[in-house]
C-alpha positions as a Markdown table, in Angstrom:
| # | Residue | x | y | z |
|---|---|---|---|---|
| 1 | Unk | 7.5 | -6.5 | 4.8 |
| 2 | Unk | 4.5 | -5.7 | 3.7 |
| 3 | Unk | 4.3 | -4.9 | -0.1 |
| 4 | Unk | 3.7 | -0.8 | -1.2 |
| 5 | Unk | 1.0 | 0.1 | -2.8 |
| 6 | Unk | 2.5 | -0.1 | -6.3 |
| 7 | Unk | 3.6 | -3.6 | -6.1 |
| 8 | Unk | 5.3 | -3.8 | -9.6 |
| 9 | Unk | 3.0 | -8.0 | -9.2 |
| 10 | Unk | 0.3 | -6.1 | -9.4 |
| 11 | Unk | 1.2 | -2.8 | -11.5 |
| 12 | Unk | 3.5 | -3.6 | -14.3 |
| 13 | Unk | 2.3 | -0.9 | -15.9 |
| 14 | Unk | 4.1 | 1.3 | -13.2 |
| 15 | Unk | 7.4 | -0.3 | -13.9 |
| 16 | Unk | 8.4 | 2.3 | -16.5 |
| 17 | Unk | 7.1 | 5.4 | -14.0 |
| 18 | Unk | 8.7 | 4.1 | -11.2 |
| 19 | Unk | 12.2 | 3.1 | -13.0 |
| 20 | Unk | 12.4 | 6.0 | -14.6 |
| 21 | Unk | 11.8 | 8.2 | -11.6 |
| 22 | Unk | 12.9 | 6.1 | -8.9 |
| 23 | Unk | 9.5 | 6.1 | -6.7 |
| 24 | Unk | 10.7 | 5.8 | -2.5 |
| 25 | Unk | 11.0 | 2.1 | -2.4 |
| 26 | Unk | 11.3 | 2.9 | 1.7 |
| 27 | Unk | 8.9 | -0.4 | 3.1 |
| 28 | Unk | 6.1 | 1.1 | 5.8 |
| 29 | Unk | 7.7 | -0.3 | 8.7 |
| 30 | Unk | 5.6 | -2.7 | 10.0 |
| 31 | Unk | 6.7 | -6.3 | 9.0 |
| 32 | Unk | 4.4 | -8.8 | 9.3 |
| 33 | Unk | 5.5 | -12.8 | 8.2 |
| 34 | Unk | 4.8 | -14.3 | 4.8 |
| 35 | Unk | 3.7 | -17.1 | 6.5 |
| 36 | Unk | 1.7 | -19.6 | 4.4 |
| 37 | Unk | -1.6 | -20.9 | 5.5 |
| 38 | Unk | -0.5 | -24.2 | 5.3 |
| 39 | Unk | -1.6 | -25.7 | 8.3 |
| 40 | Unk | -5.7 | -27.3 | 8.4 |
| 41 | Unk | -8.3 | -25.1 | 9.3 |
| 42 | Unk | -8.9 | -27.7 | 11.9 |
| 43 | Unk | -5.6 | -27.8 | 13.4 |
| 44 | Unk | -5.1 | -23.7 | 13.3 |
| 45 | Unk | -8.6 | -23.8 | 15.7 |
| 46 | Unk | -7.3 | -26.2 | 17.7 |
| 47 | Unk | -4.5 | -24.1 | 18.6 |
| 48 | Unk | -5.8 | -21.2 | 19.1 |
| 49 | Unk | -5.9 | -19.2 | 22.7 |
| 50 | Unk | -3.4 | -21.9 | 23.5 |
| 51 | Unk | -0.3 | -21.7 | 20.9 |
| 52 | Unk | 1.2 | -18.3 | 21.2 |
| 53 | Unk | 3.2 | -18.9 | 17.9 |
| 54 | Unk | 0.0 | -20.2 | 15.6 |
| 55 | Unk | -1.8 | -17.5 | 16.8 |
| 56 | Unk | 0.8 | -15.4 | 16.5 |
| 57 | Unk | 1.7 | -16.4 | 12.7 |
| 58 | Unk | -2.1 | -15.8 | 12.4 |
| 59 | Unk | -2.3 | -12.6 | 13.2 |
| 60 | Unk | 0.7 | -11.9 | 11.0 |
| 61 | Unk | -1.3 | -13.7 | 7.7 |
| 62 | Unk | -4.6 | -11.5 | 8.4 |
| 63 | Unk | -2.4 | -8.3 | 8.1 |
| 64 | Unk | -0.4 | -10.1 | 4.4 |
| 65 | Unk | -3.8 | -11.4 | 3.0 |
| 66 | Unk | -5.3 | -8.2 | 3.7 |
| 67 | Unk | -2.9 | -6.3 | 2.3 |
| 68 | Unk | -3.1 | -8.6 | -1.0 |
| 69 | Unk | -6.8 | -9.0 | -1.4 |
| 70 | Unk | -7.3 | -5.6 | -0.7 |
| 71 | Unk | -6.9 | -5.5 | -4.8 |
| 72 | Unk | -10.1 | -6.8 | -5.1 |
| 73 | Unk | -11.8 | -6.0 | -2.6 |
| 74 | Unk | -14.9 | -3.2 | -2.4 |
| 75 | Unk | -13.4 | 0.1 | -0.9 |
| 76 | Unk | -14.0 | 3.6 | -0.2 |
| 77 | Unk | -12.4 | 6.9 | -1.0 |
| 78 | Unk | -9.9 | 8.8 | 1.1 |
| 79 | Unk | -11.0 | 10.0 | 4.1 |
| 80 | Unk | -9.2 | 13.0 | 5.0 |
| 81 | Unk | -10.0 | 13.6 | 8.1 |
| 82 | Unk | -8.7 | 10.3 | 9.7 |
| 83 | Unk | -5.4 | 11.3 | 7.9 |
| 84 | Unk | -2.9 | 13.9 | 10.4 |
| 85 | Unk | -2.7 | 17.6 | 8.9 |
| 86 | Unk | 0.6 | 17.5 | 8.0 |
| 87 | Unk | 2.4 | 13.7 | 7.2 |
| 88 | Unk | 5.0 | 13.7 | 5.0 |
| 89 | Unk | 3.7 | 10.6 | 2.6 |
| 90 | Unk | 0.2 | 9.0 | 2.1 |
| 91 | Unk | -1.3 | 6.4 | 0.1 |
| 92 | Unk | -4.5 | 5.0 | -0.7 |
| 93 | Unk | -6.1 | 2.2 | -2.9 |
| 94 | Unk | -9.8 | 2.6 | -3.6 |
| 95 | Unk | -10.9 | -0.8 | -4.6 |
| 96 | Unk | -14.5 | -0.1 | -5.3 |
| 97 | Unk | -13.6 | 2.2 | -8.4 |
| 98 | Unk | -11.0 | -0.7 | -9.5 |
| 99 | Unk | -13.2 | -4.2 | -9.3 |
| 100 | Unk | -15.4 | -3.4 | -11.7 |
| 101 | Unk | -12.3 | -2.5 | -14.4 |
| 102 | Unk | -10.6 | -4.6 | -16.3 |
| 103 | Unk | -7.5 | -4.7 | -13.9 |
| 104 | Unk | -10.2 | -5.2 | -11.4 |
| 105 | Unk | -11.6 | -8.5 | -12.9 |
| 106 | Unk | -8.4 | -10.0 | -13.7 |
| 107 | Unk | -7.3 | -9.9 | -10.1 |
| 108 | Unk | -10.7 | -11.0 | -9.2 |
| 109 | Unk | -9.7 | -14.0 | -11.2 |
| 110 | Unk | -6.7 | -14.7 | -9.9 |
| 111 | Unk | -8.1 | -14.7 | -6.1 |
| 112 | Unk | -9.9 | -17.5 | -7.8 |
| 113 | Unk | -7.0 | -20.1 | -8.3 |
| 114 | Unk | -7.4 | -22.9 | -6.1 |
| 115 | Unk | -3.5 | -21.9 | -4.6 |
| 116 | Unk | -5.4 | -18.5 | -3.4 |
| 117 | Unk | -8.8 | -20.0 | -3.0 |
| 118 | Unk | -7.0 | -22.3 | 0.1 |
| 119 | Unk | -5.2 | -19.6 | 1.9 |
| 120 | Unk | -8.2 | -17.6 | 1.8 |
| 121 | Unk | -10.9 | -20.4 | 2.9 |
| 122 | Unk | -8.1 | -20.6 | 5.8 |
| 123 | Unk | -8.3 | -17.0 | 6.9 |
| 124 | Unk | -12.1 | -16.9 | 6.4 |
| 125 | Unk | -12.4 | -19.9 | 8.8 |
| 126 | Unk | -10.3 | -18.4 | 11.5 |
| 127 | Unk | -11.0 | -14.4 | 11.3 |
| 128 | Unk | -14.7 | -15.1 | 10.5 |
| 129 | Unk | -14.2 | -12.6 | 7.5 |
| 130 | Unk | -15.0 | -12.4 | 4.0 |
| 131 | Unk | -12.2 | -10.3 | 2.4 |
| 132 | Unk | -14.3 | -9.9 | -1.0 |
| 133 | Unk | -17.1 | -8.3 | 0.6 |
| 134 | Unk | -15.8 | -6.8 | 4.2 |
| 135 | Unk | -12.5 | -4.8 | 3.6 |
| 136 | Unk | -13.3 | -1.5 | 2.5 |
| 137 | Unk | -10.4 | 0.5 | 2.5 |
| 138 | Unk | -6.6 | 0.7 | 2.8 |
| 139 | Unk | -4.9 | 4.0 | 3.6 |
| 140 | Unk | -0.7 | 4.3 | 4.5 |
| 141 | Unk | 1.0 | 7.4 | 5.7 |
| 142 | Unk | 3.7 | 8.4 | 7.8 |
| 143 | Unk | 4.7 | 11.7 | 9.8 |
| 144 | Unk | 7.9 | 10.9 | 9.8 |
| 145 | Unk | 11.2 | 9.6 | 7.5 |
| 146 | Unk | 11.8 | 6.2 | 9.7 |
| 147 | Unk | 10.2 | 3.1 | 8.9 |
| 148 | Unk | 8.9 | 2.9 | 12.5 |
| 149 | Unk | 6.6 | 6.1 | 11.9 |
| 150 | Unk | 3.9 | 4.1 | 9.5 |
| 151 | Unk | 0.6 | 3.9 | 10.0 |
| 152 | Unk | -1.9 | 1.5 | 8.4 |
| 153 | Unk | -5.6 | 1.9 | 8.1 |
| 154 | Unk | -7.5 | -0.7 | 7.5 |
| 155 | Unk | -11.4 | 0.1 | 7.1 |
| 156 | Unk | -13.6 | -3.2 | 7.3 |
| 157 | Unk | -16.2 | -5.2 | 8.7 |
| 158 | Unk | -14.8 | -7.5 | 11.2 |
| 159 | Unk | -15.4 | -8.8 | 14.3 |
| 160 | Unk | -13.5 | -7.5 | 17.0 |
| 161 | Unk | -14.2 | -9.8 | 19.6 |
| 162 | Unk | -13.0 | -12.9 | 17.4 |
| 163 | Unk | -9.6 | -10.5 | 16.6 |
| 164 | Unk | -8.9 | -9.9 | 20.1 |
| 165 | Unk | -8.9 | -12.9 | 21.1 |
| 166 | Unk | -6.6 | -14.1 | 18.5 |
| 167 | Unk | -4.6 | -10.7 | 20.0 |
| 168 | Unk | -4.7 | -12.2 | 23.4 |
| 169 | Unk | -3.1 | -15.5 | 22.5 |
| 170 | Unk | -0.4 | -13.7 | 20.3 |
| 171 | Unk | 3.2 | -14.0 | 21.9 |
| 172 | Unk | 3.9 | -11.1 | 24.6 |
| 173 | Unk | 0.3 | -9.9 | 24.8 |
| 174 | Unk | -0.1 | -6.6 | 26.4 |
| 175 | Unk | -2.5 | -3.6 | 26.5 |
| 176 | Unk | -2.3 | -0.2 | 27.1 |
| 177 | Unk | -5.2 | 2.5 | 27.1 |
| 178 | Unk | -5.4 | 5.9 | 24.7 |
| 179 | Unk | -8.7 | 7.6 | 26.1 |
| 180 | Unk | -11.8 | 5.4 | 25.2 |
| 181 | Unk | -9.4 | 3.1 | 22.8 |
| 182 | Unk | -7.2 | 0.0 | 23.7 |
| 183 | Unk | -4.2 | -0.4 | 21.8 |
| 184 | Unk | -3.2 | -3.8 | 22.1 |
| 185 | Unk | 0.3 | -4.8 | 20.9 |
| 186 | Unk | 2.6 | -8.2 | 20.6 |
| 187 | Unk | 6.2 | -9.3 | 19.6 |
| 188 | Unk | 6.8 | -9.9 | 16.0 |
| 189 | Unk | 8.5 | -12.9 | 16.0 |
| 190 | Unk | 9.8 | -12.4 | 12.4 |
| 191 | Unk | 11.8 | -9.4 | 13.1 |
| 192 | Unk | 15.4 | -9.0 | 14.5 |
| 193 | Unk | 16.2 | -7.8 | 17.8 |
| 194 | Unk | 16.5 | -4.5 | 17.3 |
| 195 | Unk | 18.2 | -1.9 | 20.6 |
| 196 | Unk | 18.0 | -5.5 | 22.2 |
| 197 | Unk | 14.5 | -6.4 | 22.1 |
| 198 | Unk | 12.4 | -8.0 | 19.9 |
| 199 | Unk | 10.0 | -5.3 | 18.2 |
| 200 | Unk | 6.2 | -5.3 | 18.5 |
| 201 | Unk | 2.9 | -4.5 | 16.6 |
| 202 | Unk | 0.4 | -2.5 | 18.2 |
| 203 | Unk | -2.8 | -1.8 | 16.9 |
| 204 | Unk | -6.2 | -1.2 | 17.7 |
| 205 | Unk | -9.8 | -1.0 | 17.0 |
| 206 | Unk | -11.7 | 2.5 | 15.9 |
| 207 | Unk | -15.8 | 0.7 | 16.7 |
| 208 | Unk | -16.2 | -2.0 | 13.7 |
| 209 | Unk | -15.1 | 0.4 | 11.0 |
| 210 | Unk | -11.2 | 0.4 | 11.1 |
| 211 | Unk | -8.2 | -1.2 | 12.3 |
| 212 | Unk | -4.7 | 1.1 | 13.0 |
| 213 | Unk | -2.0 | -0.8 | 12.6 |
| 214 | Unk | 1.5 | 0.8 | 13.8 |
| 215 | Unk | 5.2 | -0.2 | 14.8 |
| 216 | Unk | 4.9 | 2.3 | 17.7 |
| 217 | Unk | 2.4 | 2.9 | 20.7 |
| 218 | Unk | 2.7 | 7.0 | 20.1 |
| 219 | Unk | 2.5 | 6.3 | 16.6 |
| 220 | Unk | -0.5 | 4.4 | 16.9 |
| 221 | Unk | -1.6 | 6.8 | 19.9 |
| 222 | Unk | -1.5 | 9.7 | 17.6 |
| 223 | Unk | -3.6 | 8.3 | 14.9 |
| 224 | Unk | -6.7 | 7.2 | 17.3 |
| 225 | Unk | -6.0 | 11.1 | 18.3 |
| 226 | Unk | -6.9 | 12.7 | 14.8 |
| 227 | Unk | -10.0 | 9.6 | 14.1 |
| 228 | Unk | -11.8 | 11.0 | 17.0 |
| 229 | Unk | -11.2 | 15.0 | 16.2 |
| 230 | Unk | -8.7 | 16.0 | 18.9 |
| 231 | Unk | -5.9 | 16.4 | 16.9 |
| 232 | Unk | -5.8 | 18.5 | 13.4 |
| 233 | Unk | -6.6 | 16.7 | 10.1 |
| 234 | Unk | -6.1 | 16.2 | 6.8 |
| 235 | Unk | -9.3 | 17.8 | 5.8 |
| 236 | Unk | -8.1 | 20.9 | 7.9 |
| 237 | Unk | -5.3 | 22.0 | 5.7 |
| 238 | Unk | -4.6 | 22.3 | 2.0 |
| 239 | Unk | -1.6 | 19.6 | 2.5 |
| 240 | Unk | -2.0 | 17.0 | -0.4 |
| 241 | Unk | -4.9 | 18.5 | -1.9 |
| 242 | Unk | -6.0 | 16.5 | -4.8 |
| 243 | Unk | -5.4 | 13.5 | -2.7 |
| 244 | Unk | -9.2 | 12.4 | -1.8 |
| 245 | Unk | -10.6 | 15.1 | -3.9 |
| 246 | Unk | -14.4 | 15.0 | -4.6 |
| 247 | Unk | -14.9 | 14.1 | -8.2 |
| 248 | Unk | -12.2 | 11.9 | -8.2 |
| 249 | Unk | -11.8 | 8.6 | -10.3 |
| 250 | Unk | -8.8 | 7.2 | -9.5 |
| 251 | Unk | -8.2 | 3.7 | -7.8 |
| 252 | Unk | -4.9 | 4.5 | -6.0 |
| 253 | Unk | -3.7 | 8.0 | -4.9 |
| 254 | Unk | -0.3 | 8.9 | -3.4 |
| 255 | Unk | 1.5 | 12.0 | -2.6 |
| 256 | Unk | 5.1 | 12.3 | -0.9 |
| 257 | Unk | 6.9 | 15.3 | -0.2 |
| 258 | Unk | 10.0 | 16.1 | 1.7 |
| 259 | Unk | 11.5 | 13.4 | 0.2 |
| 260 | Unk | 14.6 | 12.6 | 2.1 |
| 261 | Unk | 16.8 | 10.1 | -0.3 |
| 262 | Unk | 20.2 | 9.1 | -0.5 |
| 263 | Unk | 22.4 | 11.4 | -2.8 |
| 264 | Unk | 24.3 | 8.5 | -4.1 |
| 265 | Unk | 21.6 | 6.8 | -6.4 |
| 266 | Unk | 21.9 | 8.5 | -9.4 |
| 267 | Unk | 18.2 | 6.6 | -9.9 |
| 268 | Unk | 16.6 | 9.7 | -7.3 |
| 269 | Unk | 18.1 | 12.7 | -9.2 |
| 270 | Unk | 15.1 | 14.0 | -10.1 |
| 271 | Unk | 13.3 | 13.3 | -6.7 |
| 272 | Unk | 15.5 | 15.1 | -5.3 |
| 273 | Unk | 15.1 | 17.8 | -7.5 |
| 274 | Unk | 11.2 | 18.0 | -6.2 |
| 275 | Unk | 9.4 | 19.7 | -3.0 |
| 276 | Unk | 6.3 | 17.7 | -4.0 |
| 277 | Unk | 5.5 | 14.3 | -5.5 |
| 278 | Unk | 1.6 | 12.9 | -6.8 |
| 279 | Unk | 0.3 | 10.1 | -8.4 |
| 280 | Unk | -2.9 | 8.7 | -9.4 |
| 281 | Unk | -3.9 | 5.9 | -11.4 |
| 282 | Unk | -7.7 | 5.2 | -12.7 |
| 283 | Unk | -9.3 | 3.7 | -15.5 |
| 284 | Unk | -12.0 | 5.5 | -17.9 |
| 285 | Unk | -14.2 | 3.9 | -20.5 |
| 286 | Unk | -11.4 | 1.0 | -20.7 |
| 287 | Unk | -8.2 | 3.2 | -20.6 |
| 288 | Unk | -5.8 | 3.1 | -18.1 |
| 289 | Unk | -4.6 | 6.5 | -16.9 |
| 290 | Unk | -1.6 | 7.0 | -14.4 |
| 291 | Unk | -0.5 | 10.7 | -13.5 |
| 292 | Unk | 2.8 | 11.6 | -11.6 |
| 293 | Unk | 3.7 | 14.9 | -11.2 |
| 294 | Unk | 6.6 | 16.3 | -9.4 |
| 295 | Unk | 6.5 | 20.1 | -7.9 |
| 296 | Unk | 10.3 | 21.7 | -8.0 |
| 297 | Unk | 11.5 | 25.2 | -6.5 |
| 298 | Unk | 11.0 | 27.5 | -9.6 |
| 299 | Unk | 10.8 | 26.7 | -13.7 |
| 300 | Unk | 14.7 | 26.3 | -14.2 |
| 301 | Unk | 14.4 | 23.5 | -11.7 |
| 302 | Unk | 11.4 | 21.8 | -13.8 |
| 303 | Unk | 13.1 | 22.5 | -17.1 |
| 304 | Unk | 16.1 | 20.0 | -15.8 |
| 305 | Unk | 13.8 | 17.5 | -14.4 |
| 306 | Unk | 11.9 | 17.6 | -17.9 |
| 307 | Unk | 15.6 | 17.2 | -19.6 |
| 308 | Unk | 16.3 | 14.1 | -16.9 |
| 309 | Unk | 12.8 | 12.7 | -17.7 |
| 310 | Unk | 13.1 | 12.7 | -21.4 |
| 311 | Unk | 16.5 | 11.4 | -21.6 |
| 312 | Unk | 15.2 | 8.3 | -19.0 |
| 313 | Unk | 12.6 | 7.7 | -21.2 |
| 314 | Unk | 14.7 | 7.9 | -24.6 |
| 315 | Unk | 17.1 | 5.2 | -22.9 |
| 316 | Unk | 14.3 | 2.8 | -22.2 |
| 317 | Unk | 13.1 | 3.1 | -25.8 |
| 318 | Unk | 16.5 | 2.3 | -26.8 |
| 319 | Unk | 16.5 | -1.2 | -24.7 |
| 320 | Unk | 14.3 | -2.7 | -27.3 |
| 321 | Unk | 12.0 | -4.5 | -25.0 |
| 322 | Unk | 8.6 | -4.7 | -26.5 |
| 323 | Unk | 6.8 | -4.3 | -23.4 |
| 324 | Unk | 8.6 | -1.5 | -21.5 |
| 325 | Unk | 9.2 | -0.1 | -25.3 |
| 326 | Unk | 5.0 | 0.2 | -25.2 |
| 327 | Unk | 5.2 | 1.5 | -22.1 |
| 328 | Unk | 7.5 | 4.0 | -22.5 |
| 329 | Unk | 5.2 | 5.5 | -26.1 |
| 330 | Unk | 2.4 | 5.4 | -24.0 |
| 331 | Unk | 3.8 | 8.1 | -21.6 |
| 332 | Unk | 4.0 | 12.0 | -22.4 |
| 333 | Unk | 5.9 | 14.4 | -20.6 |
| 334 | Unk | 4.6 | 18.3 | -20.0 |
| 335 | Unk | 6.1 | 20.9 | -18.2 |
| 336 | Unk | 4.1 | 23.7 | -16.4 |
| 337 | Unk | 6.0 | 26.3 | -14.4 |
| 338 | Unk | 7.7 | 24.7 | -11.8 |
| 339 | Unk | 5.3 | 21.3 | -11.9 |
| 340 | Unk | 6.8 | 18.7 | -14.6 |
| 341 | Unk | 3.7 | 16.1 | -15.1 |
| 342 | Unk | 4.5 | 12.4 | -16.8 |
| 343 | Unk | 0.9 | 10.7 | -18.3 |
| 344 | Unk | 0.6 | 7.6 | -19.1 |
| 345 | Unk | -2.8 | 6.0 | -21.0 |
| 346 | Unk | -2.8 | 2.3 | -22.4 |
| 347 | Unk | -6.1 | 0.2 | -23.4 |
| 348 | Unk | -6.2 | -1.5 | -20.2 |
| 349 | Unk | -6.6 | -4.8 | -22.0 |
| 350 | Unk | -2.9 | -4.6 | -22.7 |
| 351 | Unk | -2.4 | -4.0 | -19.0 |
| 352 | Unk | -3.6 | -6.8 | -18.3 |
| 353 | Unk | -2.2 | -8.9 | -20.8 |
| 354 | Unk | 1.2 | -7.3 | -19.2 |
| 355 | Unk | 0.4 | -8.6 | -15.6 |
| 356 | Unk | -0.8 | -12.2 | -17.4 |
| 357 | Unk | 2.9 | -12.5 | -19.0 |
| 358 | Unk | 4.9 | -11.2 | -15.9 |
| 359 | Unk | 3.2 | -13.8 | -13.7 |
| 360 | Unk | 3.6 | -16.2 | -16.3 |
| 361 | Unk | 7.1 | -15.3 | -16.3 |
| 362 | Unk | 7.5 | -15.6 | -12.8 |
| 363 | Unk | 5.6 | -19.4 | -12.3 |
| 364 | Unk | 8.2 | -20.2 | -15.0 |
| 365 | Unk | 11.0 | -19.4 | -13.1 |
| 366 | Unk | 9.6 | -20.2 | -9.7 |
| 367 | Unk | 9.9 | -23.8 | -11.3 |
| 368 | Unk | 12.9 | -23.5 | -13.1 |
| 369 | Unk | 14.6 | -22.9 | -9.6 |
């Protein structure tokens, strides 16, 4: 699948928010393969237009490495009005307020490994596309509770004619028309049969600006509708209003709401509880900042997410984990009416050395195993 937003490999400092509070985990519904670029550059051209499983496999690593180098990549703010008027979750990462932070230059750094530098050289060679410099902007939302509802935005620089043809070659090629757009779709061979067929990706191209990525034709179908104005947008309605706010800071911005979640994880209690959830994460002068707050029915219904919050974090405290024990002092929790807000600030040097020793962690037990 392909990893949310708030991948705890790239936001450890998250790990106590989204613990505590039991974030939607729910993946986005399109599920592209993990495949490595392992093969030559010179053998993937080779293959290509002619090998409807390389290209195929191909097409699946542009969506992944886009989706992970979009960390450090330049990017723009929400644009509200290629998002529908009402969806029911949304999520964007602004990458051109993160590179320049800390956080930023760290994963800067890390795309630098020569383990990262190969799979991208790789992509470059075959999509004709510099991730660094040509992927602006990643936006997720849904209109609907299913996995098969998501729609990905992906705002870049690319060549379409080099894309389609790798679309072309992919396994199952087919095309359909919505107005002046072609959505072209293929079977994704890493997916079960599902209702006894094999499920597809469809996507399509809005000029050179964007890419819509969907598991659906109407899905997909409905997005192109609200990019060129015929259907109501975001920017029409006062839905998710701080999300893509001018004045705005933040590097990632989500909001949720009609959160459907099972009743027997205890973990969702207080998601449960609330009509409306937001979060933003930024960074100012060297501090990282990360905002959630959750929007109940009335103040009695806040004052018990407060009492659920509190206790969370007093357990977590009591682990005795230095990190999540930082983590956890670093967060304050406020009540406001019927709004129960959860702040979190840390020297975002420490965030950093947080994501060092988690992947340090992780490379030891990767070969420990």
């Amino acid at each position: 699948m392909l990893p949310p937003v708030s991948d705890l490999r790239y936001w450890p400092f998250l790990r106590v928010i989204t613990n505590l509070f039991a974030a939607p985990k729910g993946d986005f519904g399109i599920n592209f393969c993990n495949q490595q670029a392992s093969a030559s550059v010179t053998s993937i051209n080779n293959k290509i237009g002619f090998d409807h499983t390389m290209t195929t496999k191909m097409l699946n690593l542009l969506t992944v490495t886009l989706c992970l180098s979009s960390l450090a990549a330049v990017a723009g703010p929400v644009n509200r009005a290629d998002l529908p008027a009402e969806p029911v979750w949304a999520a964007h990462l602004d990458c051109d307020t993160l590179r320049p932070t800390e956080i930023g230059k760290y994963l800067l750094s890390e795309m630098e490994k020569p383990e990262v530098q190969a799979k991208l050289g790789a992509f470059q060679a075959v999509f004709n596309f510099d991730l660094r410099t040509q992927l602006h902007g990643l936006t997720l939302y849904s209109t609907g509770s299913a996995p098969e509802n998501g729609i990905l935005l992906l705002y870049a620089d690319f060549d379409p004619d080099r894309l389609l043809t790798l679309a072309k070659a992919a396994h199952d090629y087919k095309c359909t028309t919505n107005n002046n757009h072609v959505i072209h779709n293929w079977i994704d061979d890493q997916k079960h049969v599902k209702n006894g067929a094999k499920p597809r990706v469809y996507a399509s191209f809005v000029g050179k600006r964007a890419l819509v990525f969907g598991q659906q034709e109407s899905s997909v179908s409905a997005a192109l509708d609200v990019i060129d104005g015929t259907a109501a947008n975001l920017g029409s309605t006062k839905t998710f209003s701080t999300l893509g706010a001018a004045g705005t800071t933040s590097f990632l911005q989500a909001s949720a709401r009609k959160l459907n979640l099972s009743p027997s994880d205890p973990n969702t209690a207080i998601f449960r509880l609330s009509n409306e959830a937001r979060l933003q994460i930024g960074d100012s002068q060297c501090q990282t900042t990360a905002t959630l707050a959750l929007d109940a029915n009335d103040e009695d219904v806040a004052k018990n997410m407060a009492s659920i919050a509190q206790g969370l974090l007093a357990l977590v405290k009591l682990q005795g984990k230095a990190e999540t024990t930082k983590l956890a002092e670093a967060i304050s929790l406020k009540q406001d009416g019927a709004t129960v807000t959860a702040s979190l600030s840390l020297a975002s040097t420490d965030i950093v050395d947080m994501m060092k020793a988690d992947a340090a962690r992780k490379a030891k037990k990767a070969e420990s195993n």
